[in-house]
C-alpha positions as CSV (number, residue, x, y, z in Angstrom):
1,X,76.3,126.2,98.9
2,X,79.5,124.2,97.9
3,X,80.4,124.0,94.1
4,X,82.3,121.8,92.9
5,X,84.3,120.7,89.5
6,X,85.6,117.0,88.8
7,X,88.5,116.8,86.4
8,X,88.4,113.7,84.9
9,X,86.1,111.2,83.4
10,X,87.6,107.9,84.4
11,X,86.9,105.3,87.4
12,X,88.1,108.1,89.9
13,X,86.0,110.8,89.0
14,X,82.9,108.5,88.7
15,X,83.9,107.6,92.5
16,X,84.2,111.1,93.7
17,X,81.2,112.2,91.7
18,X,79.5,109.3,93.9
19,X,80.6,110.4,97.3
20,X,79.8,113.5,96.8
21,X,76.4,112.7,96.0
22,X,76.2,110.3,99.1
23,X,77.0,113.2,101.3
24,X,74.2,114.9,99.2
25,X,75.4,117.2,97.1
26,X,75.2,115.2,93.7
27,X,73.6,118.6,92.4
28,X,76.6,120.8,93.4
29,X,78.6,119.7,90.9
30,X,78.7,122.0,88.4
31,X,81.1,120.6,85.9
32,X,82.8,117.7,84.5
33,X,85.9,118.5,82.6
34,X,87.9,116.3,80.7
35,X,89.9,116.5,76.8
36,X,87.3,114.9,75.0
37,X,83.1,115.5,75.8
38,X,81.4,111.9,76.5
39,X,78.2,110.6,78.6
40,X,77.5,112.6,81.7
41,X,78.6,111.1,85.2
42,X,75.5,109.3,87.0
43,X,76.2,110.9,90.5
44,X,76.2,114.4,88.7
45,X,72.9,114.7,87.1
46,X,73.6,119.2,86.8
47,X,76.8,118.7,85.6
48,X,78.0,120.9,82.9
49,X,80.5,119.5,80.5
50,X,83.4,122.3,80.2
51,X,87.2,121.6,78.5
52,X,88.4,124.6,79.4
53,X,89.9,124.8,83.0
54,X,89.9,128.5,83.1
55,X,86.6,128.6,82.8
56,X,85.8,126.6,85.7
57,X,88.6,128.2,88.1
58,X,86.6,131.4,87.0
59,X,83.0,130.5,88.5
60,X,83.1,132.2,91.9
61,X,80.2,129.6,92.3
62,X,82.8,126.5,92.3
63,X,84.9,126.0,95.4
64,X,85.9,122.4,95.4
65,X,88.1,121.1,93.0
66,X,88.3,117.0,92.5
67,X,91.3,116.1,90.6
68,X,91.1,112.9,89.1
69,X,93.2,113.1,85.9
70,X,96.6,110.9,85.1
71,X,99.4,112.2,87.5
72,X,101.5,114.2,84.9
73,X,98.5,116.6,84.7
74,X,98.2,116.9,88.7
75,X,100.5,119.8,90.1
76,X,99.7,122.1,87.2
77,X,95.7,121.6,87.8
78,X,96.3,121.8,91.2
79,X,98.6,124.7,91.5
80,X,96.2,126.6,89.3
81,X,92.8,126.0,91.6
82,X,94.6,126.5,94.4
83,X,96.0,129.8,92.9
84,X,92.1,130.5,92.1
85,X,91.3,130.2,96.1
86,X,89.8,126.6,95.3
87,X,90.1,124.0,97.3
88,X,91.4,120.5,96.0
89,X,90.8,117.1,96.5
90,X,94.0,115.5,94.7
91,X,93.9,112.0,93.5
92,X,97.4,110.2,94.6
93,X,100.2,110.5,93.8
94,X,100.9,114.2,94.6
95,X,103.1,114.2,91.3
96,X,106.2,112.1,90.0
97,X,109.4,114.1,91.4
98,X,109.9,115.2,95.1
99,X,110.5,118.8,93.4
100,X,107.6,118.9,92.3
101,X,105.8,117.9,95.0
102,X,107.6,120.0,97.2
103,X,106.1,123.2,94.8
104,X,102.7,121.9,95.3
105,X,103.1,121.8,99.2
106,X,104.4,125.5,99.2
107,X,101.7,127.1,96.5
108,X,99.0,125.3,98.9
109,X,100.5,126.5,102.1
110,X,99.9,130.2,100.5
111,X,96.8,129.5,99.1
112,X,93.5,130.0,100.7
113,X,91.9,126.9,99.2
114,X,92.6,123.5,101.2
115,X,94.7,121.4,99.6
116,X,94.1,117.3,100.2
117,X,96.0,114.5,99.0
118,X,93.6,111.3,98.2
119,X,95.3,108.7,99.9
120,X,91.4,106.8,100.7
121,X,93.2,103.8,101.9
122,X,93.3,105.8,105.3
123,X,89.6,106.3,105.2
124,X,88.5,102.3,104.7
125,X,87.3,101.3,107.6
126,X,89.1,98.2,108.3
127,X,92.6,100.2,108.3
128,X,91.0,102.6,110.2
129,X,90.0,100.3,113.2
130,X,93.9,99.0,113.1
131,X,95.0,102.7,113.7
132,X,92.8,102.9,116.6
133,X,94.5,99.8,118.2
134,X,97.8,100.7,118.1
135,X,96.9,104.5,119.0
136,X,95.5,102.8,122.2
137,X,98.4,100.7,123.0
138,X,96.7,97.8,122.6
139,X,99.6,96.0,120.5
140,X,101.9,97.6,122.3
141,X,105.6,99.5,120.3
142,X,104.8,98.8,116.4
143,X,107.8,96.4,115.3
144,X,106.7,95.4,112.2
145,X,104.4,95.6,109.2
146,X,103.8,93.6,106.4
147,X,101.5,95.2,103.7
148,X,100.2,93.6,100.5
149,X,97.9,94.6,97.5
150,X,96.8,92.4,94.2
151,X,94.8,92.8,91.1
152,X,94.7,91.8,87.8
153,X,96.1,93.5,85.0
154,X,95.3,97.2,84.4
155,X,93.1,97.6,81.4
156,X,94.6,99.2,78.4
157,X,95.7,103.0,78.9
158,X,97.5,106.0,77.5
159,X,99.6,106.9,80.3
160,X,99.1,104.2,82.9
161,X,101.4,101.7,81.1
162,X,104.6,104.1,80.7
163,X,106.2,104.3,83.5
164,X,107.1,108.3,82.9
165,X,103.9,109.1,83.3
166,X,102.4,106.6,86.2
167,X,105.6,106.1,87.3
168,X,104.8,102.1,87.6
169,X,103.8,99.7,90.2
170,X,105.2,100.9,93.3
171,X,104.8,104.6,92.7
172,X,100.8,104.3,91.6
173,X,99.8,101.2,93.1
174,X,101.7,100.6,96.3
175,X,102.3,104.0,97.6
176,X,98.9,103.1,99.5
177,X,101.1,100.6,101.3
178,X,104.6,102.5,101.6
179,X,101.9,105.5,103.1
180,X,100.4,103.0,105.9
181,X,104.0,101.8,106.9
182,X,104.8,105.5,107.3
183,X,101.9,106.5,109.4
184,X,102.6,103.1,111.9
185,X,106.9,102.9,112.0
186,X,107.6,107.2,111.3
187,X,110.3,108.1,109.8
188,X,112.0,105.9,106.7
189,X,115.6,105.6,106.5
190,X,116.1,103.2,103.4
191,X,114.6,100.9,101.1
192,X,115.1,97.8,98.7
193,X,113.1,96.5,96.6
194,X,113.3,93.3,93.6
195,X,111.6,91.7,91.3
196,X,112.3,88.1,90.9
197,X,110.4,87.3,87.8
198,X,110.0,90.2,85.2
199,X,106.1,89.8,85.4
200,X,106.1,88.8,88.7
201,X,105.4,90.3,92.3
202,X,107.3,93.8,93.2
203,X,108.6,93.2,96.9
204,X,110.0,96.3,98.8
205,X,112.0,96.6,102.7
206,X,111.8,99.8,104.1
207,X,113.8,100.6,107.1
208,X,112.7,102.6,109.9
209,X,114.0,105.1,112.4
210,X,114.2,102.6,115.8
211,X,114.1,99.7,114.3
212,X,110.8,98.9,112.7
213,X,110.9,97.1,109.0
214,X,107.8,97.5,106.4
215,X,107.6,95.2,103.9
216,X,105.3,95.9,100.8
217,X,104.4,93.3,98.1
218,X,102.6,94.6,95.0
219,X,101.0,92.5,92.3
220,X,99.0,93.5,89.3
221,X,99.4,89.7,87.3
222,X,96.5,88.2,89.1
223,X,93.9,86.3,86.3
224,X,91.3,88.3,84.7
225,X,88.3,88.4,86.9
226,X,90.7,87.9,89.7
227,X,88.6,90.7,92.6
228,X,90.7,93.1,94.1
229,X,92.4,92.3,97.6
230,X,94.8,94.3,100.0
231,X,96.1,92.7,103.3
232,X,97.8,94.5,106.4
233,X,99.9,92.7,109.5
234,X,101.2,94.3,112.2
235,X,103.8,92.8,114.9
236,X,103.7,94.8,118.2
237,X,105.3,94.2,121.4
238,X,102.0,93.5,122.8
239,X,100.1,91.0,120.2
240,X,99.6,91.1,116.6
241,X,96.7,92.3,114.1
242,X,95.4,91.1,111.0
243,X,93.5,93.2,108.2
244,X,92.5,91.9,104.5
245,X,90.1,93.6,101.9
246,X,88.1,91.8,99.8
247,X,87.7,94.1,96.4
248,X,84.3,93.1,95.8
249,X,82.6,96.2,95.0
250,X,79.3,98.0,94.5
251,X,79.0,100.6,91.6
252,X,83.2,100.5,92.2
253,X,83.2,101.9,95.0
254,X,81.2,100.3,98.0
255,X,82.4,97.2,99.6
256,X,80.1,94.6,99.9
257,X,81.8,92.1,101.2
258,X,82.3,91.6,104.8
259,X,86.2,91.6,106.0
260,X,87.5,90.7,109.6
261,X,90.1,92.1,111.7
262,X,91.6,89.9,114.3
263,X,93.4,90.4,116.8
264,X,95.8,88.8,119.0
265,X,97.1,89.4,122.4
266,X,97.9,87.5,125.4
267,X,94.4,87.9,126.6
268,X,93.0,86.0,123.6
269,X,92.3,86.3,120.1
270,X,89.2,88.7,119.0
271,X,87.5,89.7,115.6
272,X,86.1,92.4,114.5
273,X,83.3,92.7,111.5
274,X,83.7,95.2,109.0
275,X,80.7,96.3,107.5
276,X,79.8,97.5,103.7
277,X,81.1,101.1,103.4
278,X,82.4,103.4,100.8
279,X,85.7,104.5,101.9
280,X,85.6,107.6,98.8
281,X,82.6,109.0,100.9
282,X,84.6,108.8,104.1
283,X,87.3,110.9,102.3
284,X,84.9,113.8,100.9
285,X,83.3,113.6,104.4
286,X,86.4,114.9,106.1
287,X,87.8,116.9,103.2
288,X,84.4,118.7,103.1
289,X,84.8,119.1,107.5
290,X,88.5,120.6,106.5
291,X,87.4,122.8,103.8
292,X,84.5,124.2,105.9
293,X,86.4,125.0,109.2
294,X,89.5,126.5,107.0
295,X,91.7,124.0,108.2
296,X,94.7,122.1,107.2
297,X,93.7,118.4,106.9
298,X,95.8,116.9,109.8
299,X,94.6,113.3,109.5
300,X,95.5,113.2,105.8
301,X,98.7,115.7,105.5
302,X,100.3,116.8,102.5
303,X,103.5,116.6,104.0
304,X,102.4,112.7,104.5
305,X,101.4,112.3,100.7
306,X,105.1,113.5,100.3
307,X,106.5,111.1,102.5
308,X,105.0,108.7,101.0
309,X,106.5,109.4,97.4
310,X,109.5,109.6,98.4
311,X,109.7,105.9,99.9
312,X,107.6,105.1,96.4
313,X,110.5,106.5,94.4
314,X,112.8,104.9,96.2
315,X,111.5,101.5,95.8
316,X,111.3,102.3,91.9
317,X,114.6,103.3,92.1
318,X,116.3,99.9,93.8
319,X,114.1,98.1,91.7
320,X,115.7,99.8,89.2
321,X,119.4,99.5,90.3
322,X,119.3,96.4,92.2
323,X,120.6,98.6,94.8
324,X,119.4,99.6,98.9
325,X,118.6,103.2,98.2
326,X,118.8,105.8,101.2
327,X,115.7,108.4,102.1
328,X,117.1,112.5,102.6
329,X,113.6,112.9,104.5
């Protein structure tokens, strides 16, 4: 049996509770913890409401830990699980400082729990199929990437909004981006990022070892209503690929609308359907494989979820200073 604990009660802990009900263990969960009691989570029907961490951590019976709870909170929850033997499925970002992170990465690496970063942009399928091309050559040497996501404005929240705590745009909303650019150029020498219009777009260049340039635009001003959409372009030596998300959603978590990726080479252009899927279940799927075997999760690394703050951090801080800011990675 596999117990698990969700720490949270916002929009991520409704869609972990759901994956891990799709992968059929809706009934496993044994608690919901959060500062303030409130209606139980569909997906986790058994669920015990319970404020105090310590008591969860002390249920031999629990041995999954789902962090979802506002990033100031994440490296002492997790730290503590993983201290407990749990393992943890961390909602992004690993935490706010490098240090910090760093810690995490270390108390994990000594841990017997299995400690997993949620970057679930990795696990949609449409990104996934894009990995696949260029890990068979089929574009050829990456050059360049151009990587986009848009929304509306985040509904009112107690830490989301201050920048101390959420650490803004680029750190909570576009590391998804600044991670794909560092799984498709390597390593990341530099970045410089603006903002044109104080409300407007956050645009970032990140510099690569060899050559390649990522360039990331976030925006969270779209009109109320406005559905979610992420897009992804790669330039390789070879022919380029296309990828865009429609946000449409089922329950928040299931695509429902069908996206395309195309691609183009000298042999032609082809497209590719992708098909409704929920990308959260993907993630639990191989979290769950990882904590089974006692492996480290290769496909989704901490040491990438580190990598990917740090180019975050960076952008926030050029955004900040006006200035190109150098990576020490």
């Amino acid at each position: 049996m596999t117990g698990i604990a969700i720490i949270g009660r916002g929009a991520m802990a409704h869609a972990h509770a759901q994956a891990w009900s799709e992968l059929g263990l809706g009934d496993s969960i044994r608690y919901v913890s959060a500062l303030t009691d409130g209606p139980p989570l569909p997906h986790a029907p058994r669920a015990r409401f319970e404020p105090d961490l310590g008591v969860i951590l002390a249920d031999p019976q629990v041995h999954i830990v789902s962090v979802c709870t506002p990033t100031p909170t994440h490296v002492d929850i997790a730290i503590r699980a993983l201290r407990e033997g749990k393992s943890v499925l961390l909602e992004k970002p690993i935490a706010l400082s490098i240090a910090a992170a760093v810690a995490l990465r270390d108390e994990a690496a000594r841990s017997a729990g299995v400690l997993m970063v949620a970057h679930v942009v990795r696990f949609f399928d449409g990104y996934r199929v894009i990995r696949e091309l260029v890990e068979g050559g089929i574009l050829g040497a990456v050059l360049s990437i151009r990587a986009g996501r848009f929304s509306s404005a985040p509904r009112p929240s107690p830490w989301w909004h201050d920048e101390s705590k959420s650490g803004g745009i680029v750190v909570d909303f576009s590391i998804h981006d600044f991670d794909q650019l560092n799984l498709f150029l390597g390593r990341p020498l530099a970045v410089t990022a603006r903002r044109t219009h104080p409300d407007g777009p956050v645009e970032a260049i990140v510099d690569y070892e060899g050559g390649g340039v990522g360039h990331v635009i976030g925006f969270m001003g779209m009109p109320p209503g406005f559905t979610f959409a992420s897009t992804l372009d790669l330039v390789g030596t070879a022919g380029l690929a296309t990828y865009g998300y429609s946000g449409a959603l089922d329950s928040g978590v299931r695509s429902v609308v069908p996206d395309t990726v195309r691609l183009q080479t000298a042999t032609g252009v082809t497209e590719r359907m992708i098909a409704a899927h929920n990308p959260y279940r993907n993630q639990a799927e191989y979290f769950l494989e990882c904590v089974r075997a006692a492996s480290v999760p290769q496909f989704c690394s901490v040491d990438a979820a580190v990598l990917a703050l740090a180019v975050a951090l960076a952008a926030r801080e050029s955004l900040q200073t006006g200035s190109r800011v150098d990576l020490a990675v």
